[in-house]
N, C-alpha and C positions, 0 to 999 in steps of 0.2 A: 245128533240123533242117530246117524249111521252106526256110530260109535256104542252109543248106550245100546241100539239094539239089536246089536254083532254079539257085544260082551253081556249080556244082560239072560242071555237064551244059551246055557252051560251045555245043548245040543249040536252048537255052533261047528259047522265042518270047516275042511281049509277052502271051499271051493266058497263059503258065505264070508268067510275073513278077507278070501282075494279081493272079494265084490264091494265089501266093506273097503278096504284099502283103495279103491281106487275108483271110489265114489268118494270116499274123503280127497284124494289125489287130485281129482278134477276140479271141487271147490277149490282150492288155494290154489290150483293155477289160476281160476277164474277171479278168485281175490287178488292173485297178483298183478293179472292183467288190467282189476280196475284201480288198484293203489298206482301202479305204472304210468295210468290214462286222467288221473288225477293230478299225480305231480306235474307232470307234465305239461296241464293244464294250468296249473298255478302258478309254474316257473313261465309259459308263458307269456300270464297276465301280470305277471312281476315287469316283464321289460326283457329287450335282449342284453346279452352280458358282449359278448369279442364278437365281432363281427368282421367277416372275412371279404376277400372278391370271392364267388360263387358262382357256375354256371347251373340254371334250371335244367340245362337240357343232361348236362352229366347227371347230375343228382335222380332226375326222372327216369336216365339207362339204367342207372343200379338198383331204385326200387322194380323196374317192372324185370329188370331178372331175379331176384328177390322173388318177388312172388309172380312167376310166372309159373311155377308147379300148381297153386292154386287155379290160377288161370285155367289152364290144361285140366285139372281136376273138376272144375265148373265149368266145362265146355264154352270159353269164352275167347274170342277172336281180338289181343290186343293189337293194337295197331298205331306204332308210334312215330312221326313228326317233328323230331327234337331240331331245331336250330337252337342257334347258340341264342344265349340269354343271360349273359353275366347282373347280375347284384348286387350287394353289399348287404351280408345274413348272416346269424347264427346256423353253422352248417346242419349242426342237431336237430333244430328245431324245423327249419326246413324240409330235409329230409323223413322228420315225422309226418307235418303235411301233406307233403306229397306222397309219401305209402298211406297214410290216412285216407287219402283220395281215390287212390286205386286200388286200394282196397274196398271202397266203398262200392267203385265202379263192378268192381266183382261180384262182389256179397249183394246186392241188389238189382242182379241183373237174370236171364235166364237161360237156359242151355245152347248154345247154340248164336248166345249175344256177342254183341261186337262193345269194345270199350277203345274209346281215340284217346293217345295222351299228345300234345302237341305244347312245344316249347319255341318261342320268337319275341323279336326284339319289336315292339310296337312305337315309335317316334319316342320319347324318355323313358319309355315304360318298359318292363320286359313281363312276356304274360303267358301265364302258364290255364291250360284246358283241357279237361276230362270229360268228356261225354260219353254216356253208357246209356246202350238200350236198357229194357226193362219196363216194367210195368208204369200203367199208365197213374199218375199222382198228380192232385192240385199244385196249384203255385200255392195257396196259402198251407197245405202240407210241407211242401219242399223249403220254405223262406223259414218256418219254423225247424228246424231242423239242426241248427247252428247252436238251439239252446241245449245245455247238457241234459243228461238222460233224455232226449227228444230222439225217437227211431220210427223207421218205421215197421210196423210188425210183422210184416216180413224177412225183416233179417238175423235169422237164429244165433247167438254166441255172440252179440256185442251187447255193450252198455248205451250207445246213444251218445261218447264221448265223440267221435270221431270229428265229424264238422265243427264241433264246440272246441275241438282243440284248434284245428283249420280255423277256424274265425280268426281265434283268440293269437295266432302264430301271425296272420297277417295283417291283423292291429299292429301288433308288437314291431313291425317291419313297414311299418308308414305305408301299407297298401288297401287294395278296395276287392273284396268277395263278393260274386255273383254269381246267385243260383239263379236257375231256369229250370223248367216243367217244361219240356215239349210236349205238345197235344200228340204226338206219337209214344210218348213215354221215353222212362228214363230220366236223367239228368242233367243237365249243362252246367258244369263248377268254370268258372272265370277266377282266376287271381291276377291281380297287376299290382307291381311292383315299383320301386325306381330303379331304371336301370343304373347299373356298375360300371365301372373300370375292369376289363377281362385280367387277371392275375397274370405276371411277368411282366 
């Protein structure tokens, strides 16, 4: 539509072509980003393929300096607790996860919020938690939220993939996902895994 009615109006300046161009520009990243959150989702629910030793707590370092510009840009206070937590994971698909997560912690939180990522070794299990302030949301809001395109409307620029891939990533990995609604608001994501053999 941008298209036909850029080209369609022979009065057209370069300043309504720009606007044109990068209105068209924004949808295909926006399409990219959901064909990306899709595959991703279906390679998933396919099963994992090579599976490595893997430690949570590393994996969790690199997403939140990854997006720790956002962070900063959303006045948001990360605060991380990584002990070690080796695995046995697809490194991919984990590491989609876990920026899924904290990403999520971000985009649904509010100026001045605090977001915990915290990585440890629990008796077999190695377990990984994100909690972020933010608005106050039911439990039957929050438990729903796993299903695709499920969001909540407050968070501008996603599809509603994000948890649905999280879910679908911690099936695929023989583990157990728990959300929580604290009556103060926010989120509580729980993943447990089986713990790993640490690599060397």
């Amino acid at each position: 539509t941008e298209i036909d009615v850029a080209l369609a109006d022979p009065d057209s300046s370069p300043d309504d072509l720009r606007r044109m161009g990068e209105a068209v520009r924004e949808t295909i990243d926006r399409c990219e980003r959901l064909i990306e959150g899709l595959l991703t989702l279906a390679r998933s629910e396919a099963g994992t393929g090579h599976e490595e030793p893997i430690d949570l707590a590393e994996l969790a370092g690199d997403c939140i300096t990854d997006l720790r510009a956002r962070a900063q840009e959303a006045d948001v206070e990360v605060r991380p607790e990584l002990g070690a937590a080796w695995t046995r994971a697809e490194p991919e698909l984990l590491e989609r996860m876990i920026a899924n997560l904290i990403d999520n912690g971000i985009r649904y939180n509010h100026a001045g919020g605090v977001l915990s990522v915290r990585t440890r070794e629990v008796g077999r299990d190695v377990r990984l938690e994100v909690v972020n302030s933010g608005p106050v949301i039911s439990q039957a809001e929050a438990s729903g939220l796993t299903e695709p395109f499920r969001r909540l409307g407050r968070g501008g620029g996603s599809f509603g993939l994000g948890l649905s891939i999280v879910s679908s990533v911690v099936k695929a990995h023989r583990g157990r996902l728990t959300i929580q609604a604290p009556s103060s608001g926010g989120l509580e994501v729980r993943v447990e895994l089986p713990a790993g053999v640490a690599a060397g």
